[in-house]
DRENGU-694731 format. One record per residue: residue in one letter; x, z negated, y of N, C-alpha, C, O in turn. Coordinates in Angstrom, 3 decimals, decimal comma. Example, Ala and Ser with C-alpha at 12.3 -4.5 7.8 and 13.67 -1.06 7.14 Angstrom:
BEGIN
<r><rest>a</rest><n_x>13,190</n_x><n_z>-7,800</n_z><n_y>-5,690</n_y><ca_x>12,300</ca_x><ca_z>-7,800</ca_z><ca_y>-4,500</ca_y><c_x>13,200</c_x><c_z>-7,800</c_z><c_y>-3,300</c_y><o_x>14,236</o_x><o_z>-8,465</o_z><o_y>-3,319</o_y></r>
<r><rest>s</rest><n_x>12,850</n_x><n_z>-7,080</n_z><n_y>-2,250</n_y><ca_x>13,670</ca_x><ca_z>-7,140</ca_z><ca_y>-1,060</ca_y><c_x>12,900</c_x><c_z>-7,870</c_z><c_y>0,030</c_y><o_x>13,409</o_x><o_z>-8,039</o_z><o_y>1,138</o_y></r>
REM end
This chain:
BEGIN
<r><rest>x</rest><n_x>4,909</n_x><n_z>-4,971</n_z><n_y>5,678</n_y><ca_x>3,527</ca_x><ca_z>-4,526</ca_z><ca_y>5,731</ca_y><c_x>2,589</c_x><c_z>-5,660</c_z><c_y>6,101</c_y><o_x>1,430</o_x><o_z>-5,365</o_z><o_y>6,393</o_y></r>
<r><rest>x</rest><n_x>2,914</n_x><n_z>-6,724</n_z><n_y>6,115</n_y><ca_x>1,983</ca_x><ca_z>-8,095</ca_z><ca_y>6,280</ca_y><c_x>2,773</c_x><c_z>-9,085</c_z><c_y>7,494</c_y><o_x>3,211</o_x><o_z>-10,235</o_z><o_y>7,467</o_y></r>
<r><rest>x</rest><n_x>2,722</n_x><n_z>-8,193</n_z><n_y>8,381</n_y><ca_x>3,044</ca_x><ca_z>-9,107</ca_z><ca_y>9,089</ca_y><c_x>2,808</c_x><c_z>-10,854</c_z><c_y>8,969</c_y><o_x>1,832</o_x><o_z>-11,388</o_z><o_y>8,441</o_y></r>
<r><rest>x</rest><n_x>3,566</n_x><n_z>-11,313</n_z><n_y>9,384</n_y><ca_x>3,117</ca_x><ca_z>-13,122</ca_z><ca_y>9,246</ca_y><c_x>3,181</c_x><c_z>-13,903</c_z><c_y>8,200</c_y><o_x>3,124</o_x><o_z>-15,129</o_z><o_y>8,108</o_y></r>
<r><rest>x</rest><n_x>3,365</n_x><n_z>-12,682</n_z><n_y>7,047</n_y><ca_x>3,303</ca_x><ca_z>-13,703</ca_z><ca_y>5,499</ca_y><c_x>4,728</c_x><c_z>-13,314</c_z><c_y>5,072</c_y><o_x>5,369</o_x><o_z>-12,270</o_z><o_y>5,190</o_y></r>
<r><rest>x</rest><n_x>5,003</n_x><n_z>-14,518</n_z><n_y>4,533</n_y><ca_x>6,319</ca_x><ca_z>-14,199</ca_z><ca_y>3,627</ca_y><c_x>6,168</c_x><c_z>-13,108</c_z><c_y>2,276</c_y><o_x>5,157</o_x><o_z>-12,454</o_z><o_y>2,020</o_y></r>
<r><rest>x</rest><n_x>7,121</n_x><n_z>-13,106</n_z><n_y>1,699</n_y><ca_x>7,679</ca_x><ca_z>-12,268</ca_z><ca_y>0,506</ca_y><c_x>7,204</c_x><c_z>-13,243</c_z><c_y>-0,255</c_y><o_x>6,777</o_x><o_z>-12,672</o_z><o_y>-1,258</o_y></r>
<r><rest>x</rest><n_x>7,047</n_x><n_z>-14,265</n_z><n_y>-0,350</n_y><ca_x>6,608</ca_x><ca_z>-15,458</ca_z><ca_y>-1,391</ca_y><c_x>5,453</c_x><c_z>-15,314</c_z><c_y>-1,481</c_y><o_x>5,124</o_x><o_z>-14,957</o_z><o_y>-2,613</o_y></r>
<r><rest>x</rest><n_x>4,290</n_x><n_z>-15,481</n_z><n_y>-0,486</n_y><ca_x>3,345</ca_x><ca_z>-15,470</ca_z><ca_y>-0,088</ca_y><c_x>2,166</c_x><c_z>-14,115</c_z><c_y>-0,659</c_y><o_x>1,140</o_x><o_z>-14,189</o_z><o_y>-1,336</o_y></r>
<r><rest>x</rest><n_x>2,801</n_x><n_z>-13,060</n_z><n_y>-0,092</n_y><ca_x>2,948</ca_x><ca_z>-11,560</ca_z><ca_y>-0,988</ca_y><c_x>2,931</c_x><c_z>-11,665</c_z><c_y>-2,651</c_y><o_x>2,147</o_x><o_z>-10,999</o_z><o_y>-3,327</o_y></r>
<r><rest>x</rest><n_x>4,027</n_x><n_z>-12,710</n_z><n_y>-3,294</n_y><ca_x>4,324</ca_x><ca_z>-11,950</ca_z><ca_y>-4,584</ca_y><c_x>3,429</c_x><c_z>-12,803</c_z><c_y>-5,199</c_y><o_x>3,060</o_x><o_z>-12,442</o_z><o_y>-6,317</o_y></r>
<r><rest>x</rest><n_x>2,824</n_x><n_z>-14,201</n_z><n_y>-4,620</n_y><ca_x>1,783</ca_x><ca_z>-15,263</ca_z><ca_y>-5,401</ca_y><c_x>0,375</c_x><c_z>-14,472</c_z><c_y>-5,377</c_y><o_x>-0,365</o_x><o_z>-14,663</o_z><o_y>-6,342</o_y></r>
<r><rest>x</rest><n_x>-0,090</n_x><n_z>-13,536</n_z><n_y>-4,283</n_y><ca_x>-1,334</ca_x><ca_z>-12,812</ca_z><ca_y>-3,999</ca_y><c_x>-1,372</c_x><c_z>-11,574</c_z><c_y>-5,332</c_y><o_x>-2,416</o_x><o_z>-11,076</o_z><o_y>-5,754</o_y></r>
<r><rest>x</rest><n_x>0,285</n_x><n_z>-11,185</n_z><n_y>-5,939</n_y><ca_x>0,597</ca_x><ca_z>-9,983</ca_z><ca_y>-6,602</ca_y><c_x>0,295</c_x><c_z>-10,617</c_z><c_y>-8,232</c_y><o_x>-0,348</o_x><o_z>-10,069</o_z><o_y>-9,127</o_y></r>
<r><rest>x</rest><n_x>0,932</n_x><n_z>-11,831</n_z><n_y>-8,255</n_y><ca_x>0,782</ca_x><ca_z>-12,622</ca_z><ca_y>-9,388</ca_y><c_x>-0,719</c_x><c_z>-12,769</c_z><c_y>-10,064</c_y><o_x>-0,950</o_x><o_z>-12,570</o_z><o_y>-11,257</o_y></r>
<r><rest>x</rest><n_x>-1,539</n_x><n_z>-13,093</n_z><n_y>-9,231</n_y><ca_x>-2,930</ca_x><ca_z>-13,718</ca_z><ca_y>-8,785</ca_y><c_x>-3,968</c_x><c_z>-12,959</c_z><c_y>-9,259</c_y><o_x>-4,659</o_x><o_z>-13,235</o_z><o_y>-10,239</o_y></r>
<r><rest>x</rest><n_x>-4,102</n_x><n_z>-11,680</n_z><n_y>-8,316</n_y><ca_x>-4,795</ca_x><ca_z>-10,999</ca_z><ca_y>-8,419</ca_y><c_x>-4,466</c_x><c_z>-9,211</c_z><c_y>-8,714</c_y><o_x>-4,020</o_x><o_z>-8,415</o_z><o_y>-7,888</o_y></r>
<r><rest>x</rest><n_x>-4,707</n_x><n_z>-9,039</n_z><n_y>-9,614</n_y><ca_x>-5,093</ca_x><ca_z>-7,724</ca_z><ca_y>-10,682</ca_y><c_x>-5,520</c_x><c_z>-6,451</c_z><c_y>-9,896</c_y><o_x>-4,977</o_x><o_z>-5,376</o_z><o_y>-10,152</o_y></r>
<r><rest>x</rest><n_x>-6,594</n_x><n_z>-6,568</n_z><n_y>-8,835</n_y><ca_x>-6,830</ca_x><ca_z>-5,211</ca_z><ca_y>-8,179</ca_y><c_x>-5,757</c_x><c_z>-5,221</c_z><c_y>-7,121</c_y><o_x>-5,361</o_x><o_z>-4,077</o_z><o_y>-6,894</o_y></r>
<r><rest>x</rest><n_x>-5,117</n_x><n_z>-6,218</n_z><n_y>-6,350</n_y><ca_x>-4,120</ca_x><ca_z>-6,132</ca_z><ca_y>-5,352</ca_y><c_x>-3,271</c_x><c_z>-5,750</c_z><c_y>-5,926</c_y><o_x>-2,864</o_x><o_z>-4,610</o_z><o_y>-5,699</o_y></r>
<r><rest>x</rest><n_x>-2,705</n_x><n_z>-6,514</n_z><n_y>-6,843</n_y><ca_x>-1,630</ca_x><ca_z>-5,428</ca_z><ca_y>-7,885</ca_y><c_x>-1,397</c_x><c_z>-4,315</c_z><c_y>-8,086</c_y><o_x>-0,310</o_x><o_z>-3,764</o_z><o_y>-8,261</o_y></r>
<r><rest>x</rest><n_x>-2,853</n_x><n_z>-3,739</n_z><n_y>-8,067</n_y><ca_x>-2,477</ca_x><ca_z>-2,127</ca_z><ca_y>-8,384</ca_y><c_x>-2,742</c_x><c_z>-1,580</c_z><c_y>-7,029</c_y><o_x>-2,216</o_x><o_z>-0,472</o_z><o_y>-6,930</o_y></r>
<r><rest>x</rest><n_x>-3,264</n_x><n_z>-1,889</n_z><n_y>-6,120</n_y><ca_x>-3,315</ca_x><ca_z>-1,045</ca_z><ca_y>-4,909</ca_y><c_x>-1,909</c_x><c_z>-1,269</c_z><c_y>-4,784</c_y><o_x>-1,145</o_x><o_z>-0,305</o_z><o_y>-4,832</o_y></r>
<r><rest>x</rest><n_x>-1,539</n_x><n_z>-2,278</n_z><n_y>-4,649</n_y><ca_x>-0,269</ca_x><ca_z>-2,281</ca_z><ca_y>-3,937</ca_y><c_x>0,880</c_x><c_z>-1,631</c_z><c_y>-4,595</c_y><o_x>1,901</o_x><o_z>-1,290</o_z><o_y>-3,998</o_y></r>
<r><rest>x</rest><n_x>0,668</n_x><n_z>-1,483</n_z><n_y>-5,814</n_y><ca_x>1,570</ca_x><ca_z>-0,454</ca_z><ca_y>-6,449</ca_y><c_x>1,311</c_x><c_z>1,013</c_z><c_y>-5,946</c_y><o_x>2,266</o_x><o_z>1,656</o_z><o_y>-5,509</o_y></r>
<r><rest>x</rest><n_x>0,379</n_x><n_z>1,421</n_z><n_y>-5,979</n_y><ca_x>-0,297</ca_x><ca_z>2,790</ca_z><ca_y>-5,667</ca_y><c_x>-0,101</c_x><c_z>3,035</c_z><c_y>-4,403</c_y><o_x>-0,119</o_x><o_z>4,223</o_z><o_y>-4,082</o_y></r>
<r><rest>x</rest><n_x>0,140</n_x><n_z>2,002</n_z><n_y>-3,328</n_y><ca_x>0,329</ca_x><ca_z>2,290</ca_z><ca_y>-2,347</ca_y><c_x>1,536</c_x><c_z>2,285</c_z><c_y>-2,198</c_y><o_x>1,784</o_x><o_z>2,443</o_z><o_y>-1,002</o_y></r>
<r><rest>x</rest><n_x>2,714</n_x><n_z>2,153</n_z><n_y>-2,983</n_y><ca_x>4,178</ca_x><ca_z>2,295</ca_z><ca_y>-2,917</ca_y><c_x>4,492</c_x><c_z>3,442</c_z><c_y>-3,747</c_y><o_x>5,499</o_x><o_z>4,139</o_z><o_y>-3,626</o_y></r>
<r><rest>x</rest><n_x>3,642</n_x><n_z>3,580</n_z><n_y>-4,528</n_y><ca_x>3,935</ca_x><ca_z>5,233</ca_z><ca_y>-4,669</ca_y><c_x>3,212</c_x><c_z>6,245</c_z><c_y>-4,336</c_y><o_x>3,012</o_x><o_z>7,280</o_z><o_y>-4,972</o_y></r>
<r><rest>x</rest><n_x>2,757</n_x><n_z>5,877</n_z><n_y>-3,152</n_y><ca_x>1,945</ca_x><ca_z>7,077</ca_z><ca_y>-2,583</ca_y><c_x>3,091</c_x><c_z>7,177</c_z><c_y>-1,165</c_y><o_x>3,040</o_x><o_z>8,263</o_z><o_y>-0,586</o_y></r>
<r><rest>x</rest><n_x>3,909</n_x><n_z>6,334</n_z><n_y>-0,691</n_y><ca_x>4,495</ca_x><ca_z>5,922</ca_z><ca_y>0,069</ca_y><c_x>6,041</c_x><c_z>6,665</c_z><c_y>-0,063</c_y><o_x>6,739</o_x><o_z>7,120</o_z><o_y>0,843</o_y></r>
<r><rest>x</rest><n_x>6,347</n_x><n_z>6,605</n_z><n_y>-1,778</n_y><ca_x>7,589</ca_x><ca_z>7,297</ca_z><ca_y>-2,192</ca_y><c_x>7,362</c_x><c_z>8,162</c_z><c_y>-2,102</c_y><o_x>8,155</o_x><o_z>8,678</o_z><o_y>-1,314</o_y></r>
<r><rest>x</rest><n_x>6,174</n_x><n_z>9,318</n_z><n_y>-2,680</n_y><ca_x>5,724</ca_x><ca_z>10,531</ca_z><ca_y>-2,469</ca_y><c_x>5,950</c_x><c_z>10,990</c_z><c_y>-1,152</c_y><o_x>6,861</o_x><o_z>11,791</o_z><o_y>-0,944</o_y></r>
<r><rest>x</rest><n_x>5,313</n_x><n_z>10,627</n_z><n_y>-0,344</n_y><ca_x>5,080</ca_x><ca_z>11,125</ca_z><ca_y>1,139</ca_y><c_x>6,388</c_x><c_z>11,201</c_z><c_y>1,968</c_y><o_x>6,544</o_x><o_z>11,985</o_z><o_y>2,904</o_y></r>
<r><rest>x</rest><n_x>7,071</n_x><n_z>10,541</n_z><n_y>1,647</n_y><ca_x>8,634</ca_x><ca_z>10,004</ca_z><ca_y>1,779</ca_y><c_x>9,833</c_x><c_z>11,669</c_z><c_y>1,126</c_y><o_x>10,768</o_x><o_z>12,237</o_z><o_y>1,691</o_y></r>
<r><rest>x</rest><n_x>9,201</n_x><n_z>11,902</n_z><n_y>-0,164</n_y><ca_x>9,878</ca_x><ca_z>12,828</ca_z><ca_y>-0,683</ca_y><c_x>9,303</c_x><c_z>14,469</c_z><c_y>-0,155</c_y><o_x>9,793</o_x><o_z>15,555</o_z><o_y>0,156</o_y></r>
<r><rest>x</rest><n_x>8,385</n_x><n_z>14,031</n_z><n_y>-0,248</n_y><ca_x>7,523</ca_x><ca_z>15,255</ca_z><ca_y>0,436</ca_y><c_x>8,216</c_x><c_z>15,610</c_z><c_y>2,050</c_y><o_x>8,468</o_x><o_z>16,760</o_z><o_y>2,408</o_y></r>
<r><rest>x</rest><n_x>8,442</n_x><n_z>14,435</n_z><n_y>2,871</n_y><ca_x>8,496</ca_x><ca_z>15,251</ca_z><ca_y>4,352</ca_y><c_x>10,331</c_x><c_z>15,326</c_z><c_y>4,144</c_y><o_x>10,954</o_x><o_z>16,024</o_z><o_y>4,944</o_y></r>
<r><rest>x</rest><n_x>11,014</n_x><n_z>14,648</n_z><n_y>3,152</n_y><ca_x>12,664</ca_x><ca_z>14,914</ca_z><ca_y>2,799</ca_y><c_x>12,418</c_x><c_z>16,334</c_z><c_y>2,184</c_y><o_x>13,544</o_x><o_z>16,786</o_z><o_y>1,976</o_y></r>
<r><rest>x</rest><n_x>11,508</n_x><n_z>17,221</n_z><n_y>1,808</n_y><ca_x>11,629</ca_x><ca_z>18,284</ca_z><ca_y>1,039</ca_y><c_x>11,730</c_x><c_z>17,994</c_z><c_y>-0,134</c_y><o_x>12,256</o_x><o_z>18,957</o_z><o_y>-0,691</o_y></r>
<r><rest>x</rest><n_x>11,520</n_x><n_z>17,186</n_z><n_y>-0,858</n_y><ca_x>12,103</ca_x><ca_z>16,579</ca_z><ca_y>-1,798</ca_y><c_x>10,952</c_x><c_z>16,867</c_z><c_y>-2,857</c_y><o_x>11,268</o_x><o_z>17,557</o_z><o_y>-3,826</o_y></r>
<r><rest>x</rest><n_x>10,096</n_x><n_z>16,562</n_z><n_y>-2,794</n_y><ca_x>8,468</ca_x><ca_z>17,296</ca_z><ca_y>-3,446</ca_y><c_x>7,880</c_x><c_z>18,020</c_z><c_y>-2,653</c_y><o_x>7,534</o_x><o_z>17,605</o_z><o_y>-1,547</o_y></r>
<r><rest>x</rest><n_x>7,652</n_x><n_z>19,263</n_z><n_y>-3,075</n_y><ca_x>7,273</ca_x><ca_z>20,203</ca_z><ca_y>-2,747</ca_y><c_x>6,014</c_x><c_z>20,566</c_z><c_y>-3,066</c_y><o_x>5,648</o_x><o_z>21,066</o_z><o_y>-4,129</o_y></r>
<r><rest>x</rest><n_x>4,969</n_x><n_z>20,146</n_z><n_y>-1,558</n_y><ca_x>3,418</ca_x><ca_z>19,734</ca_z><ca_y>-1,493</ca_y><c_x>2,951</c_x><c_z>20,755</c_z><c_y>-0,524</c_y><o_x>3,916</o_x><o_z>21,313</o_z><o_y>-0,003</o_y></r>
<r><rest>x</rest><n_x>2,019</n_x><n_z>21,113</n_z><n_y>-0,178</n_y><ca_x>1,323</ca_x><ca_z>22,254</ca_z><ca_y>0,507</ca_y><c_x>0,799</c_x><c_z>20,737</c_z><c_y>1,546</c_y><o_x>0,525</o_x><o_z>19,605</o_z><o_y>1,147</o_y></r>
<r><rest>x</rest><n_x>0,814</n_x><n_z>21,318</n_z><n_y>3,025</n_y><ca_x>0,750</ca_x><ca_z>20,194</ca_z><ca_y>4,009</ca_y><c_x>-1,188</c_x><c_z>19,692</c_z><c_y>4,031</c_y><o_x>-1,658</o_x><o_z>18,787</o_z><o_y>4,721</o_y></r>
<r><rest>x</rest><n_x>-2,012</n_x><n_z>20,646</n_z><n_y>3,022</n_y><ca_x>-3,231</ca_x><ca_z>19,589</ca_z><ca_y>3,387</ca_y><c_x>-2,650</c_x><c_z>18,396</c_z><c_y>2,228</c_y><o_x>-2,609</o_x><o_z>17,184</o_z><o_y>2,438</o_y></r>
<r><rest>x</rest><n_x>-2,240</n_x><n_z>19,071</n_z><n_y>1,016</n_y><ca_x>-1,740</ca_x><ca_z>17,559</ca_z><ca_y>-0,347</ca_y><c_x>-1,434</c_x><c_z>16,676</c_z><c_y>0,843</c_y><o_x>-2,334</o_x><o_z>15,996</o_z><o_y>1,336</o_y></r>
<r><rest>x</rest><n_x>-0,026</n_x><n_z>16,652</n_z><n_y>1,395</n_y><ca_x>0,653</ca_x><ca_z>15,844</ca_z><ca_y>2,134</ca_y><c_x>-0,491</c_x><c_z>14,524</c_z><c_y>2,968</c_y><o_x>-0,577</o_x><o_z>13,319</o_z><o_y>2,734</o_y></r>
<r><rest>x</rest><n_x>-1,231</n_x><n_z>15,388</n_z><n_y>3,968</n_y><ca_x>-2,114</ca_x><ca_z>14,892</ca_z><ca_y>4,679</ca_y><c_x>-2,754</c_x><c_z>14,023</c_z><c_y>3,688</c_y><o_x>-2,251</o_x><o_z>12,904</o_z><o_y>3,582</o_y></r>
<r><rest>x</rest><n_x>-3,913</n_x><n_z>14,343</n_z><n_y>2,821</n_y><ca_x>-4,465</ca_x><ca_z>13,501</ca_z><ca_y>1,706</ca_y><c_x>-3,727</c_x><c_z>12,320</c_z><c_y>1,371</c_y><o_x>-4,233</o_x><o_z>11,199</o_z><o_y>1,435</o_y></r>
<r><rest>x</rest><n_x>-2,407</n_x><n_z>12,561</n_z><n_y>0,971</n_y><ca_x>-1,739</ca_x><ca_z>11,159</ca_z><ca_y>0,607</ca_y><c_x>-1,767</c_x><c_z>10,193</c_z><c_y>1,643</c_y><o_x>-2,087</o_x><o_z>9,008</o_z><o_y>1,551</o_y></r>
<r><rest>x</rest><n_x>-1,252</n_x><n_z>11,078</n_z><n_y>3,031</n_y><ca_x>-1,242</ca_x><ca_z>9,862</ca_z><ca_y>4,320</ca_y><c_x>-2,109</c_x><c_z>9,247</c_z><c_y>4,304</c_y><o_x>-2,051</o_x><o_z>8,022</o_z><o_y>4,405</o_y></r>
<r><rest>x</rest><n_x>-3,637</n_x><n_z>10,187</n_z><n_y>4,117</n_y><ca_x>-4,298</ca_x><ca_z>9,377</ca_z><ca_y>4,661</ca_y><c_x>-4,722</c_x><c_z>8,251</c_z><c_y>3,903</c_y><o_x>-5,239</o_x><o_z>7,231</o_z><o_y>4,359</o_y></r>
<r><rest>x</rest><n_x>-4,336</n_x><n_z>8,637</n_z><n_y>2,095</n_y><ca_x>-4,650</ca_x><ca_z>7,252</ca_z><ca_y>0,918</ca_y><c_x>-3,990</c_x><c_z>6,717</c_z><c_y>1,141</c_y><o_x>-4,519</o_x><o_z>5,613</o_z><o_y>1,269</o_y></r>
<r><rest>x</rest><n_x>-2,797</n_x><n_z>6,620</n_z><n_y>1,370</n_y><ca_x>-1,972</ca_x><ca_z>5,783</ca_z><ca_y>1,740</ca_y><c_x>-2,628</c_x><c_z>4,221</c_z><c_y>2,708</c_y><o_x>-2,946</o_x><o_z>3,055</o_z><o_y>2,475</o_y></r>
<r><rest>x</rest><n_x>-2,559</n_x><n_z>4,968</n_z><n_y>3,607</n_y><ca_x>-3,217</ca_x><ca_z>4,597</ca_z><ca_y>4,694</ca_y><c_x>-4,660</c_x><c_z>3,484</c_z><c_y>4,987</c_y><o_x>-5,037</o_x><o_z>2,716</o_z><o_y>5,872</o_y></r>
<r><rest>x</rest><n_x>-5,177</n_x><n_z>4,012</n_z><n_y>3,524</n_y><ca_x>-6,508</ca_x><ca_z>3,375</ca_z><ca_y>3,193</ca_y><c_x>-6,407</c_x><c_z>2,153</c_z><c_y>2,707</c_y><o_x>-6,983</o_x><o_z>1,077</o_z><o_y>2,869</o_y></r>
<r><rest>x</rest><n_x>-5,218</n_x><n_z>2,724</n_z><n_y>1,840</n_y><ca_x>-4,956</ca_x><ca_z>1,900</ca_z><ca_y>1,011</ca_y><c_x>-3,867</c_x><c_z>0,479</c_z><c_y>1,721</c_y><o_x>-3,619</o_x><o_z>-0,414</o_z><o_y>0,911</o_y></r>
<r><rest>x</rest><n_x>-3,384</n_x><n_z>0,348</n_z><n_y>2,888</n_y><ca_x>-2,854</ca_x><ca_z>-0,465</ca_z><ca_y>2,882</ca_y><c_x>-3,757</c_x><c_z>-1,224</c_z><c_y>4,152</c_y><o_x>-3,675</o_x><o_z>-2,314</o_z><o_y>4,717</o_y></r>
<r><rest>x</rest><n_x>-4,613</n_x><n_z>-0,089</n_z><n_y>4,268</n_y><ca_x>-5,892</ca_x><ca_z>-1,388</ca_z><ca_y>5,361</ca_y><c_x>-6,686</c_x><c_z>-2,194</c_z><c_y>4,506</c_y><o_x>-7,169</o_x><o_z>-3,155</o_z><o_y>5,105</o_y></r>
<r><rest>x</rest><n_x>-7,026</n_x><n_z>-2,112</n_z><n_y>3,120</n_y><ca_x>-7,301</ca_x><ca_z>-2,751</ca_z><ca_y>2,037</ca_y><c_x>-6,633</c_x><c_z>-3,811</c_z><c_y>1,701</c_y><o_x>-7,198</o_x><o_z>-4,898</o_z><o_y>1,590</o_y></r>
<r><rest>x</rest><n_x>-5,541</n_x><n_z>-3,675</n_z><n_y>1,525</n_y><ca_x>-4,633</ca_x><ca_z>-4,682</ca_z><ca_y>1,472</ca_y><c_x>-3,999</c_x><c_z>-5,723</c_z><c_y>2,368</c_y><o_x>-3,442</o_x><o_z>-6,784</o_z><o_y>2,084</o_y></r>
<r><rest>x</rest><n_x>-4,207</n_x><n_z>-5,200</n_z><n_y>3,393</n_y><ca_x>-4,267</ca_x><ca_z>-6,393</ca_z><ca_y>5,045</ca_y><c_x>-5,528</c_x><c_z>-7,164</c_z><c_y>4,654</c_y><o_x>-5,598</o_x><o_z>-8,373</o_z><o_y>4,439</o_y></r>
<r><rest>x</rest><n_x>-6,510</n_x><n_z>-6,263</n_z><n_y>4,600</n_y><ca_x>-7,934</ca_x><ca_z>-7,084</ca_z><ca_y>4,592</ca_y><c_x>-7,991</c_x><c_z>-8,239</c_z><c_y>3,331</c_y><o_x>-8,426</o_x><o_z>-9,376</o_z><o_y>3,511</o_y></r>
<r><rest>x</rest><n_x>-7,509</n_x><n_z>-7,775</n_z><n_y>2,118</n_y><ca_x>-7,484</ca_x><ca_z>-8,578</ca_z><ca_y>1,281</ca_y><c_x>-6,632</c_x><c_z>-9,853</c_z><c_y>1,256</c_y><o_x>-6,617</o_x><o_z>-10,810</o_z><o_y>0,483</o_y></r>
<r><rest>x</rest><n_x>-5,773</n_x><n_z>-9,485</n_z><n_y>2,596</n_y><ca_x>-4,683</ca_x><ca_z>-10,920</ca_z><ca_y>2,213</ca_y><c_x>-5,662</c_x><c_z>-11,882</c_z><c_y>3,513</c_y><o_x>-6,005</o_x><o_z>-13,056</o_z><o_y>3,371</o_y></r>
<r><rest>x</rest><n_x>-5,940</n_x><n_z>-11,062</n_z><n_y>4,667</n_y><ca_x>-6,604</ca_x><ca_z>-11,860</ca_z><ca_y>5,677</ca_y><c_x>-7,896</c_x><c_z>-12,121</c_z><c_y>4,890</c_y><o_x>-8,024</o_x><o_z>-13,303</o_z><o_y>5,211</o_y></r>
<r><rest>x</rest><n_x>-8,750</n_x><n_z>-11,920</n_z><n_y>4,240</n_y><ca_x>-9,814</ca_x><ca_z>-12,749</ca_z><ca_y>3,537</ca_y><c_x>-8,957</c_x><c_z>-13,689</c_z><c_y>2,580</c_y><o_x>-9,607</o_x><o_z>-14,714</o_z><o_y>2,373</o_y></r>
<r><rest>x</rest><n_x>-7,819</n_x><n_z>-13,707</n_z><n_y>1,971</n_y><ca_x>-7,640</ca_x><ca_z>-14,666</ca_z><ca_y>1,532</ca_y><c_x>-6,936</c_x><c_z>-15,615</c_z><c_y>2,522</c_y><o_x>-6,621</o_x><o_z>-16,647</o_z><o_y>1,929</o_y></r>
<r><rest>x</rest><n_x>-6,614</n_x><n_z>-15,630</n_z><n_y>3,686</n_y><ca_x>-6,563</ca_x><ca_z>-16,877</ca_z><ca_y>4,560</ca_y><c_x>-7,466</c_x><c_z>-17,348</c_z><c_y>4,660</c_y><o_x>-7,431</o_x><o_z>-18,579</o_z><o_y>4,657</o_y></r>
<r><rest>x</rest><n_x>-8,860</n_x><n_z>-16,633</n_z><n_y>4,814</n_y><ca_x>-10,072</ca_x><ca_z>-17,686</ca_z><ca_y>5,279</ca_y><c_x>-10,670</c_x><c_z>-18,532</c_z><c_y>4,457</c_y><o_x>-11,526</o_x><o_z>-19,356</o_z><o_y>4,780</o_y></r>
<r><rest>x</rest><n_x>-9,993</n_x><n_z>-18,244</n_z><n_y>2,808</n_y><ca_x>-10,654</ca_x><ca_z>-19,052</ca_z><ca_y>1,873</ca_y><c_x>-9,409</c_x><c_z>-20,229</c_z><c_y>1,990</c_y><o_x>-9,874</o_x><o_z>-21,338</o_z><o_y>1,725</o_y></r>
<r><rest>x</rest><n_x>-8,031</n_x><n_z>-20,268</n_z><n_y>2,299</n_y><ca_x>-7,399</ca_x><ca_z>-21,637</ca_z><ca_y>2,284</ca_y><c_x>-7,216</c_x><c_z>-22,481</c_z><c_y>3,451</c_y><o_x>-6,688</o_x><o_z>-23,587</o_z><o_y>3,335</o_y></r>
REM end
């Protein structure tokens, strides 16, 4: 999901900071959901489905943004 940054890099930003933490959780289970949903696997009416994509979605342009503002502070 972050292009350019390591897994290290990732888990010190996860360590760190408290609201990235939870997006980024929320965005892995909005991710499993959507995942189970188009396997049939949860059984969602396709606007639910849509809604998640698109939190999903929100949610991990949040989280680009938050790691690229934290390049500009080091």
């Amino acid at each position: 999901m972050f292009e350019g940054h390591s897994q290290e890099e990732v888990e010190q930003i996860l360590k760190r900071n408290p609201e990235f933490r939870k997006l980024y959780h929320h965005h892995r289970e909005l991710n499993d959901k959507v995942m189970d949903a188009e396997l049939g696997v949860l059984p969602i009416d396709d606007i639910t489905l849509m809604q998640m994509k698109k939190e999903k979605l929100l949610a991990k342009d949040r989280l680009q943004r938050m790691v690229q503002s934290r390049e500009l502070l080091h």
